[in-house]
Structure formats: structure tokens, C-alpha cells
Kinemage of the C-alpha trace (Angstrom):
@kinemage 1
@onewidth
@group {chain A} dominant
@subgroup {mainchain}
@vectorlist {calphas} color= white
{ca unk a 1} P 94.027 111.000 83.906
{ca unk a 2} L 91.521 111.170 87.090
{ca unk a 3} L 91.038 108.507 89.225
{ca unk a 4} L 87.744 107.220 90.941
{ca unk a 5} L 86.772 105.044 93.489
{ca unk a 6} L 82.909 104.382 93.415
{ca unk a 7} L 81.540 102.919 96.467
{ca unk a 8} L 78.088 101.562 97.300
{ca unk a 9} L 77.030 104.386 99.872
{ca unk a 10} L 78.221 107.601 101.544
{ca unk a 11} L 79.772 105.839 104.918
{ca unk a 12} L 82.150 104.220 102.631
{ca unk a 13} L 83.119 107.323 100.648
{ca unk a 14} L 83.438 109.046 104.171
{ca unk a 15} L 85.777 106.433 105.276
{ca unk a 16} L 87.878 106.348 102.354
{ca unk a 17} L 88.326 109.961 101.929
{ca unk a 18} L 89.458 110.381 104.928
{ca unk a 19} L 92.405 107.543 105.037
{ca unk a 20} L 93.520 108.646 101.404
{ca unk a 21} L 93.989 111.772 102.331
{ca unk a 22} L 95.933 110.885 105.368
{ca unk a 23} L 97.575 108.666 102.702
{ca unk a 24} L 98.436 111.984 100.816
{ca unk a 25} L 96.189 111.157 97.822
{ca unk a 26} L 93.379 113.454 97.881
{ca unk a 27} L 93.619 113.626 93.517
{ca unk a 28} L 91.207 110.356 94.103
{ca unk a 29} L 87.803 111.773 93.852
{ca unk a 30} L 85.671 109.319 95.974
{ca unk a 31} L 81.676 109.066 94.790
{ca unk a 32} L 79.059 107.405 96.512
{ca unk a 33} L 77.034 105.646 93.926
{ca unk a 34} L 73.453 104.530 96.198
{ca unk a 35} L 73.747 100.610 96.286
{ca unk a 36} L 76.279 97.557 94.814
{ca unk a 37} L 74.422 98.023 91.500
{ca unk a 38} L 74.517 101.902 91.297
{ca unk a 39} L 78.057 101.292 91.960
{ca unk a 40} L 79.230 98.888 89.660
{ca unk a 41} L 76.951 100.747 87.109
{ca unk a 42} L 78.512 104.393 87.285
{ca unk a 43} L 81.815 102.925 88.075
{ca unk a 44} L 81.766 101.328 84.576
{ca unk a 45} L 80.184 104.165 82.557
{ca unk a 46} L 83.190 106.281 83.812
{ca unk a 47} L 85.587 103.649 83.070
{ca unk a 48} L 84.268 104.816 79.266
{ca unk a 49} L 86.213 107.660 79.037
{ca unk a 50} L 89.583 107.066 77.991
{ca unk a 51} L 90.753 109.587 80.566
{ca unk a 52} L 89.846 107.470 83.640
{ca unk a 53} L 90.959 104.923 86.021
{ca unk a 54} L 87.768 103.758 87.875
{ca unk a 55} L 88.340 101.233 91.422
{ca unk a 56} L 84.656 100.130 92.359
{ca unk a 57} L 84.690 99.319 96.374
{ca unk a 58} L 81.544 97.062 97.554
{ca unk a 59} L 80.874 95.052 99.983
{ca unk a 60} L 80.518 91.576 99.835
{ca unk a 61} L 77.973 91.119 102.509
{ca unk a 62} L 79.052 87.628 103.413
{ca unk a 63} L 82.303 86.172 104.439
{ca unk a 64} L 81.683 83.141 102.272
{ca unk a 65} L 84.711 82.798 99.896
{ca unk a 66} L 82.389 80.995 97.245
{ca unk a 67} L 79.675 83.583 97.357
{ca unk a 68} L 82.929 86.692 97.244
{ca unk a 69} L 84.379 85.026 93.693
{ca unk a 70} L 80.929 84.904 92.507
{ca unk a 71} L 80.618 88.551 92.541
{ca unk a 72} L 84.001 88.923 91.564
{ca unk a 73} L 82.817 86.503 88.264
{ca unk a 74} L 79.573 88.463 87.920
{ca unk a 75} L 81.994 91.855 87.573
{ca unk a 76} L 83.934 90.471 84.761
{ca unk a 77} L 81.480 89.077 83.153
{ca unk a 78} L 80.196 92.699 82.683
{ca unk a 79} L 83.091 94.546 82.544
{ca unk a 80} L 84.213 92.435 78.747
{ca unk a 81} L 80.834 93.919 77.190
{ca unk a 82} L 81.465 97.773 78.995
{ca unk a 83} L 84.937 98.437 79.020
{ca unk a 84} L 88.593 97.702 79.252
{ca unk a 85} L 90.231 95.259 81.394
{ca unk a 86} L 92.963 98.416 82.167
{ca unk a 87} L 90.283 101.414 83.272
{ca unk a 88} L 87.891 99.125 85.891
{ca unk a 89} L 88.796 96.929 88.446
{ca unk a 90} L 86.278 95.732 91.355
{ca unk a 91} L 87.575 95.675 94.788
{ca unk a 92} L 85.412 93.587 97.372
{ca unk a 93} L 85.457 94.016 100.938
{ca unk a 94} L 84.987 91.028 102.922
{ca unk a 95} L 82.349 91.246 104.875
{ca unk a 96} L 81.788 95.167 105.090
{ca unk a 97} L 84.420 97.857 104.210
{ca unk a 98} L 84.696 98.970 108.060
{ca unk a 99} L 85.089 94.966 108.711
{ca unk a 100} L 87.951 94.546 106.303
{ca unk a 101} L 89.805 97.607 106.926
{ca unk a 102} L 89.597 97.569 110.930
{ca unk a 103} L 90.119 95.202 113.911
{ca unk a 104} L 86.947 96.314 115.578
{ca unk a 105} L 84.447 99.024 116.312
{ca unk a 106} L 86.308 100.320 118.901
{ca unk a 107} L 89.217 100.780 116.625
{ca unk a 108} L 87.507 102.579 113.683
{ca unk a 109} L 86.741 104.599 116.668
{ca unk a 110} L 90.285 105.573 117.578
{ca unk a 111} L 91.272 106.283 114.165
{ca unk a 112} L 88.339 108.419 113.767
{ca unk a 113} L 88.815 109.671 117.617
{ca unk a 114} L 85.155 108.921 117.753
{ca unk a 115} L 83.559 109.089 121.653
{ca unk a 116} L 80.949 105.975 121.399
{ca unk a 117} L 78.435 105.996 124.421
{ca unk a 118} L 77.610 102.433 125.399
{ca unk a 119} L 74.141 102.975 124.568
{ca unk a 120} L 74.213 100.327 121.505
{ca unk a 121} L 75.884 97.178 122.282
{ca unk a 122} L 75.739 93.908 120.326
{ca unk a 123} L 77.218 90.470 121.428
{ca unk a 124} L 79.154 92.929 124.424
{ca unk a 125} L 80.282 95.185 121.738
{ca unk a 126} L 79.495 98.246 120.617
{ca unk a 127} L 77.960 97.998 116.633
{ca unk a 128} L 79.097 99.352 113.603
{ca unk a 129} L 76.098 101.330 112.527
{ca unk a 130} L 76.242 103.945 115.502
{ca unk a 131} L 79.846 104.435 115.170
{ca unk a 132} L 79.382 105.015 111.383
{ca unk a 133} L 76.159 107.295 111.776
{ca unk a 134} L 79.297 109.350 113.754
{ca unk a 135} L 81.077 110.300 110.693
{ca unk a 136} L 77.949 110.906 108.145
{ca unk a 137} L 76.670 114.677 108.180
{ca unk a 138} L 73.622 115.943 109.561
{ca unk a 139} L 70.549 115.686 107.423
{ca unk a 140} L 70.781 119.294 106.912
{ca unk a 141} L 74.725 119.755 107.089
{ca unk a 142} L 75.607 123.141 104.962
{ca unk a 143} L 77.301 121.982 101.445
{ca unk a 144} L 80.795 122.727 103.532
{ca unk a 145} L 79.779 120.225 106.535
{ca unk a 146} L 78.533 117.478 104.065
{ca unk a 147} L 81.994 117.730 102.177
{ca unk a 148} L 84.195 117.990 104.981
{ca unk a 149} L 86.902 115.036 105.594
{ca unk a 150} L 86.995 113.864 108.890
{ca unk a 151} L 90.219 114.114 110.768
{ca unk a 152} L 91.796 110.840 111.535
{ca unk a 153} L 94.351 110.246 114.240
{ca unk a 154} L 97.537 109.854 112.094
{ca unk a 155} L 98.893 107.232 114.584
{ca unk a 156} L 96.342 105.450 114.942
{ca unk a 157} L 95.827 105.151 110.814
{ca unk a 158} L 98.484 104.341 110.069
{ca unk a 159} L 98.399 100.325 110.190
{ca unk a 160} L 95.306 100.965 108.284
{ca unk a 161} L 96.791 102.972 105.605
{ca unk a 162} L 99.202 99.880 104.636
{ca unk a 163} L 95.632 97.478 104.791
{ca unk a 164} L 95.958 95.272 102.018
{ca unk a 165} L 92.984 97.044 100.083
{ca unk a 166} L 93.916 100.586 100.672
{ca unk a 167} L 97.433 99.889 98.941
{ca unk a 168} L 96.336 97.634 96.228
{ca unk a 169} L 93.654 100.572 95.387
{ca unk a 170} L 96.216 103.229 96.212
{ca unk a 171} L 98.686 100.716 93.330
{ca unk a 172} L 95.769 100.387 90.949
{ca unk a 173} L 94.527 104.385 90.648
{ca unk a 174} L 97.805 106.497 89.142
{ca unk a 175} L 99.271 109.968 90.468
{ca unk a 176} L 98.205 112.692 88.586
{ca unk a 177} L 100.923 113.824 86.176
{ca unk a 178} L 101.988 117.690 85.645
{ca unk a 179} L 101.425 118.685 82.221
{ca unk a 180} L 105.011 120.361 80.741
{ca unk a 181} L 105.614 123.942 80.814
{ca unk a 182} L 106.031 125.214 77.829
């Protein structure tokens, strides 16, 4: 069986590579899908294959609880006409993936061990989108660059390693399992 997660863009995948395979699970292959729809779409259309376990990570994009199990609706909704309850399950991050999984910027930067100027600040702190644009690759990053995993401070990751989402996605996508020896 091979395990996905899908997410909506490549920051996420980035983020999520990197704190599963701190989490020792780097069998999940993480793709970045271009957008919530893109997402939800491939997501499902691997889900086809008997063979996979799909987890489709999104952002909710508000912190309304309403607007969150309205999405969550929406998924199921399609999910009954595309594929089995057991293969795809939708994971929302309330209100951004970095949001949900980390106290602040200047936390996701000392997991990441990230030096942020102060040449952005929002509100007295510094803002997500510089701190991600950290992580991505160059625009013209060799194959290798664009692929590597960014190194996370193990300490430091640790608390986010046992978020709530990371282990109920970790729960939901199975090890692989050896094939016997003849």
C-alpha cells in the first residue's frame, strides 16, 4: 500500500516532509497539488486505486468553526460519488497549516533554524509569508535543491511532531509492510 498526503501548495508539502521525516516516516510521499481544488481533486483520483491511502491537507482559510464543517461537508459529499470512505480522508488546518501546527512565526523559525531579518513585520511580528518563502527553493534550484528536505531542529520539533494533526495523519496513513521472503 503507499500512502499520500496531497496538500494545496508546495510550502505545505515542504513543511510536512520535513516533520515526517523527523517523525521517521519518509514512506509518505507528500505532493503538492496547486490549490484546495487541485488538491481535493488528485487526492481523490488516487484514492481510486485500491493500493492507496490518500490524507488531503488544506487549509481552511478562516477560523470560523461553521465555515471549517462546511468544507468538511462539501468533502464528503464528494468523496460518496469518488471513492471509499477507508482510502480518503480530508484533514483541515485551522486557519493555515503553519497556524495550526506552530505557536508563532518565530517558532516555525526555530524548528526550521530559520534566521528572519526584521525587515517584514506585521502587528509587531514578523509574517508568515517571508519565513515560508525561507524554506521554498530557488526559482531555478537544480532537481536535487528543489527535492531536498529541510533539516529541522529535532528539539525543537518535537512538540510539533505529537500536534494533534501530524499524529492523527501519521494514525490514518499505514507503515509500509515487507513483502515475505520466499
Amino acid at each position: 500500500m503507499t500512502s499520500y498526503i496531497v496538500t494545496e501548495g508546495p510550502a505545505d508539502a515542504i513543511v510536512l516532509r520535513a516533520l515526517l521525516h523527523e517523525a521517521g516516516r519518509e514512506d509518505i510521499r507528500v505532493l503538492e497539488a496547486g490549490g484546495k481544488s487541485s488538491a481535493v481533486s488528485l487526492g481523490t483520483s488516487l484514492a481510486l486505486n485500491d493500493d492507496n491511502r490518500v490524507a488531503i491537507v488544506v487549509d481552511a482559510d478562516t477560523t470560523d468553526p461553521d465555515r471549517v464543517s462546511e468544507q468538511q461537508d462539501i468533502f464528503q459529499d464528494l468523496q460518496r460519488d469518488t471513492s471509499g470512505d477507508e482510502a480518503c480522508r480530508l484533514f483541515v488546518a485551522v486557519p493555515t497549516l503553519e497556524e495550526d501546527l506552530f505557536k508563532d512565526v518565530e517558532h516555525f523559525s526555530s524548528v526550521f533554524d530559520l534566521k528572519l531579518g526584521g525587515e517584514r513585520v506585521e502587528n509587531g511580528r514578523k509574517d508568515w509569508g517571508s519565513a515560508l518563502k525561507r524554506l521554498l527553493p530557488k526559482p531555478h534550484a537544480r532537481p536535487s535543491e528543489q527535492d531536498a528536505i529541510p533539516k529541522v531542529r529535532a528539539d525543537a520539533a518535537e512538540q510539533v511532531i505529537d500536534h494533534r494533526l501530524i499524529r492523527e495523519l501519521i494514525s490514518f496513513l499505514p507503515m509500509p509492510t515487507a513483502l515475505p521472503v520466499p
